[in-house]
FITORPA-597533 format. One record per residue (C-alpha): x, y, z; residue in three letters. Coordinates in nm, 4 decimals, decimal comma, padded with zeros to 6 digits. Example, Ala and Ser with C-alpha at 12.3 -4.5 7.8 and 13.67 -1.06 7.14 Angstrom:
// FITORPA-597533
<r><px>01,2300</px><py>-00,4500</py><pz>00,7800</pz><code>ala</code></r>
<r><px>01,3670</px><py>-00,1060</py><pz>00,7140</pz><code>ser</code></r>
//
This chain:
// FITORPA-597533
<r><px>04,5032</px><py>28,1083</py><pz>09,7035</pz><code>unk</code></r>
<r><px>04,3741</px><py>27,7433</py><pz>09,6591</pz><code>unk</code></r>
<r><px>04,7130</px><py>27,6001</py><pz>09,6419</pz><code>unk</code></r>
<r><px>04,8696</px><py>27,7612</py><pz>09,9380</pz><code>unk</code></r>
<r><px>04,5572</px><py>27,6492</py><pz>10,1346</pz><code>unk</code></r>
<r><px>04,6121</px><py>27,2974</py><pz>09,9755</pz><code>unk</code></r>
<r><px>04,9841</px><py>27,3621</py><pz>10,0635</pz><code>unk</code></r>
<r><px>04,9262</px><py>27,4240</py><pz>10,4290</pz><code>unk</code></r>
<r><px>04,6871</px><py>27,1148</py><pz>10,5117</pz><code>unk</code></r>
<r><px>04,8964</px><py>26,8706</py><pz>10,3208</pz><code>unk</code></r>
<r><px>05,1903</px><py>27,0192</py><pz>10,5488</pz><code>unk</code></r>
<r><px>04,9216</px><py>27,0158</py><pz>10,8840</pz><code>unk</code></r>
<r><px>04,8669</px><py>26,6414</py><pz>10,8111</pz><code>unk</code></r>
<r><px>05,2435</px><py>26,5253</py><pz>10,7570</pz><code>unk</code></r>
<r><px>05,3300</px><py>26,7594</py><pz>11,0538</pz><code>unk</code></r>
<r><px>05,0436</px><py>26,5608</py><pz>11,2681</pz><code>unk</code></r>
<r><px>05,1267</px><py>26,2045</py><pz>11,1297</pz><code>unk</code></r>
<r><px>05,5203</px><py>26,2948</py><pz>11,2298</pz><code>unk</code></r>
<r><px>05,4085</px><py>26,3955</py><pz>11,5429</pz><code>unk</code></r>
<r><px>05,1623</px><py>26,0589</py><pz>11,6088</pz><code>unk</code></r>
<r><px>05,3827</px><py>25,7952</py><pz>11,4994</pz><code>unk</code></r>
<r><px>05,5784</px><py>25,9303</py><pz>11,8002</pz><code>unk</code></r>
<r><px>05,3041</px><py>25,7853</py><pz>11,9869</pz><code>unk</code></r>
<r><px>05,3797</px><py>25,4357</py><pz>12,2042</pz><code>unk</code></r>
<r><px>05,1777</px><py>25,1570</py><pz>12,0468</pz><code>unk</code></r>
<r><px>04,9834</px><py>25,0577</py><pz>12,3764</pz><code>unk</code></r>
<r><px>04,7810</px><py>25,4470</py><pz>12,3365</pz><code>unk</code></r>
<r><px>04,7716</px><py>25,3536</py><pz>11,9517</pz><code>unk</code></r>
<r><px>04,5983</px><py>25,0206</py><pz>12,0114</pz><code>unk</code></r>
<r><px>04,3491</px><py>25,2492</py><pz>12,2768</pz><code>unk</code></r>
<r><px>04,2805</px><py>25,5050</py><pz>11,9537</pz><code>unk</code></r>
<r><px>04,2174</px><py>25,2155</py><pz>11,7529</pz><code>unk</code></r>
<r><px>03,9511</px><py>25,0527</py><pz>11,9672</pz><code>unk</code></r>
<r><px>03,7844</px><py>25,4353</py><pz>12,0503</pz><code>unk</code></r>
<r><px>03,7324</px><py>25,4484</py><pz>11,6561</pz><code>unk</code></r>
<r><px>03,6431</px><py>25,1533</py><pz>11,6287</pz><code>unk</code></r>
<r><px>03,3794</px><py>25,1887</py><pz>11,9350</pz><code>unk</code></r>
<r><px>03,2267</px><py>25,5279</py><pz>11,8018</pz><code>unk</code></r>
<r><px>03,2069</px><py>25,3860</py><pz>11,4441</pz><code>unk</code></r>
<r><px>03,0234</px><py>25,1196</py><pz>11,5779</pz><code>unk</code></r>
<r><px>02,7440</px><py>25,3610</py><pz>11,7116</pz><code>unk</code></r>
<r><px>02,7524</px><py>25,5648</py><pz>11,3801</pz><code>unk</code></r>
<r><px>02,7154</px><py>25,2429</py><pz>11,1988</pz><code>unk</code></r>
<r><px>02,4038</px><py>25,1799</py><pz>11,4442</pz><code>unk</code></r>
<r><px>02,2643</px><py>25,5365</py><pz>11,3949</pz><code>unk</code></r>
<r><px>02,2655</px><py>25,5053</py><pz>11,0102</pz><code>unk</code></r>
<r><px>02,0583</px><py>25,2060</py><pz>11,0648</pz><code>unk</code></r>
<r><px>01,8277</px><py>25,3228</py><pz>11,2845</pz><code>unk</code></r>
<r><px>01,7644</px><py>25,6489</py><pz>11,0028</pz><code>unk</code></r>
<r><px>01,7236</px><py>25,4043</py><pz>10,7328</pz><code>unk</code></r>
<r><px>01,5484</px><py>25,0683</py><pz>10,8903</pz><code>unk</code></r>
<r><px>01,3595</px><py>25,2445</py><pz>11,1904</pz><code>unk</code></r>
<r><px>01,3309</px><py>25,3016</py><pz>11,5427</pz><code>unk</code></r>
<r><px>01,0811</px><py>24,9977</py><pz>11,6587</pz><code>unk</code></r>
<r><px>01,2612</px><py>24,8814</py><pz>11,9675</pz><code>unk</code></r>
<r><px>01,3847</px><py>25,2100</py><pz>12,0879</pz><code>unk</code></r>
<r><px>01,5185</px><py>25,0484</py><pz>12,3843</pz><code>unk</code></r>
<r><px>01,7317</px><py>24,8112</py><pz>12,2001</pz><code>unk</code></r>
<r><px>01,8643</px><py>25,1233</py><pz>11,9760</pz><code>unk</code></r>
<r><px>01,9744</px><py>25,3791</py><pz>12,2286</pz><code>unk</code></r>
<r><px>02,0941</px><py>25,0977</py><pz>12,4575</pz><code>unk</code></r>
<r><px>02,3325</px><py>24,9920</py><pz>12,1710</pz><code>unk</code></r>
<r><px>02,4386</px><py>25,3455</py><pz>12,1159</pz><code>unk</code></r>
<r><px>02,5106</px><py>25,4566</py><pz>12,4530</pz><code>unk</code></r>
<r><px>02,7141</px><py>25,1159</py><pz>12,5294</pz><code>unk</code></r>
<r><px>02,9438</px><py>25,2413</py><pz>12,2217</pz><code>unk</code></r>
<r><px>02,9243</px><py>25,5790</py><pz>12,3169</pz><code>unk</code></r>
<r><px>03,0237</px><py>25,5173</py><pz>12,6954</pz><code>unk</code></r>
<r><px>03,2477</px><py>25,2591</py><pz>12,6368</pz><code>unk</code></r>
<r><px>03,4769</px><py>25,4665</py><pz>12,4010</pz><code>unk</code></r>
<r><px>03,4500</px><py>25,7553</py><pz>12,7005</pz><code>unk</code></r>
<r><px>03,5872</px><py>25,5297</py><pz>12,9142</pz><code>unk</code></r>
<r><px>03,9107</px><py>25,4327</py><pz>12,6576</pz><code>unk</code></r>
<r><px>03,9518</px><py>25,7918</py><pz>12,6655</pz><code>unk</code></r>
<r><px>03,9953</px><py>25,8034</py><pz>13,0198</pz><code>unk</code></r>
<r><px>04,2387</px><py>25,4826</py><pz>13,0309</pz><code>unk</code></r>
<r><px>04,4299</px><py>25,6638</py><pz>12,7462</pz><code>unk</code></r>
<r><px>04,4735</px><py>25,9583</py><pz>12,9582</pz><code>unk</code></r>
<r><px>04,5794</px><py>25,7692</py><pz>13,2423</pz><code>unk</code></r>
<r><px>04,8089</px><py>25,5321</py><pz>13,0570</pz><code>unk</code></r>
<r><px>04,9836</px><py>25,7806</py><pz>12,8664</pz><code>unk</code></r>
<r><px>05,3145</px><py>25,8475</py><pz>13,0096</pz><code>unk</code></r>
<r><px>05,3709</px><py>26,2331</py><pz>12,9111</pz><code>unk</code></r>
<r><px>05,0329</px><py>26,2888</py><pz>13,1491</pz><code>unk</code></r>
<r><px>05,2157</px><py>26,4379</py><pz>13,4893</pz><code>unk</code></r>
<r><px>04,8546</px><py>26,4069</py><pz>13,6912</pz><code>unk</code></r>
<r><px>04,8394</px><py>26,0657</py><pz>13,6645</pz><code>unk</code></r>
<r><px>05,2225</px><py>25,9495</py><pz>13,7369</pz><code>unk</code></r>
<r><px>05,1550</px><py>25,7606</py><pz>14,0351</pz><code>unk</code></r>
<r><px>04,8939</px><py>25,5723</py><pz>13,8922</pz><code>unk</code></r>
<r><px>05,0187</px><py>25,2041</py><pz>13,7737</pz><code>unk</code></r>
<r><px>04,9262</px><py>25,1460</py><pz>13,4135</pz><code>unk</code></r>
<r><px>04,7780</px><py>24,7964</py><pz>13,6137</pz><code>unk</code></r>
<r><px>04,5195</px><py>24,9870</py><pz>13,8381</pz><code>unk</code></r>
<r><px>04,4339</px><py>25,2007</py><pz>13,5283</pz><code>unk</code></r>
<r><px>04,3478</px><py>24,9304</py><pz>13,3393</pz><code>unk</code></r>
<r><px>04,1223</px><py>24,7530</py><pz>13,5978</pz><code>unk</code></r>
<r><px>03,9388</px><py>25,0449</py><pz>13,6618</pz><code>unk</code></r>
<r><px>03,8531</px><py>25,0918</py><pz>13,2560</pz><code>unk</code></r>
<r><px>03,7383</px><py>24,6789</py><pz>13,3189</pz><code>unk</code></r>
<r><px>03,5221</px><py>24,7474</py><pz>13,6344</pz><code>unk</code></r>
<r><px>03,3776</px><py>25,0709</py><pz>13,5061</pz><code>unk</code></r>
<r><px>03,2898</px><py>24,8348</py><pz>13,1762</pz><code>unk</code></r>
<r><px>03,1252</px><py>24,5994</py><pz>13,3501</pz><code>unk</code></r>
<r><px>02,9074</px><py>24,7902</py><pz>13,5782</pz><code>unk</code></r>
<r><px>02,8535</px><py>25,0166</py><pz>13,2193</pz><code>unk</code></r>
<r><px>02,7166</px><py>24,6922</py><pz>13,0923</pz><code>unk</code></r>
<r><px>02,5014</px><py>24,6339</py><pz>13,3651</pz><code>unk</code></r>
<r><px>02,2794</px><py>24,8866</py><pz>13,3143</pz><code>unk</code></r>
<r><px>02,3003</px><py>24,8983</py><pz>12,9425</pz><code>unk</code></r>
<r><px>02,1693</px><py>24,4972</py><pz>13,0673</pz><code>unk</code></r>
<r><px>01,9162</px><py>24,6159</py><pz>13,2683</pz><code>unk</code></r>
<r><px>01,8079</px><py>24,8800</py><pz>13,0927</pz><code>unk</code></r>
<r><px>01,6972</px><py>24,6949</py><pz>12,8031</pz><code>unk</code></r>
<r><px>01,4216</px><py>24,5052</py><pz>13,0427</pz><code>unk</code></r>
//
């Protein structure tokens, strides 16, 4: 029973690497910078656990700029991707401004939030 469970993720994971290198490089470069972005705040939790807490501030202002800033890569991912019908009037251009604005006013209050 092992093996055939083996059997079937080995043939999940081929299936779903077939099926992503499908994938156009511009939404591959967006998954790489959302892992990158939420490993950052992992990275940045681990610390926390095994350092401390001292400037909470500091800490969950860090966290939520990772956190928030890989939601909004989702969101240009969704709206860049070309198989998305709800966003097919929306220039890849305008998409990609509004991930920059909503980034810097995300930063803004990260800013002011740390004091």
């Amino acid at each position: 029973m092992a093996k055939s469970t083996s059997k079937d993720a080995q043939d999940l994971l081929r299936a779903l690497w077939s099926a992503y290198s499908a994938t156009p490089t511009n939404l591959k470069i967006i998954d790489l910078y959302v892992i990158f972005a939420v490993f950052t705040a992992l990275i940045q939790v681990v610390y926390m656990a095994l350092v401390g807490s001292f400037p909470f501030n500091s800490f969950l202002s860090g966290v939520l700029s990772c956190v928030g800033t890989a939601v909004l890569a989702v969101c240009l991912r969704i709206q860049v991707n070309k198989e998305n019908k709800e966003f097919k009037d929306l220039a890849p251009e305008r998409a990609f401004a509004d991930f920059v604005l909503c980034n810097l006013v995300l930063h803004l209050v990260i800013m002011n939030f740390l004091g």
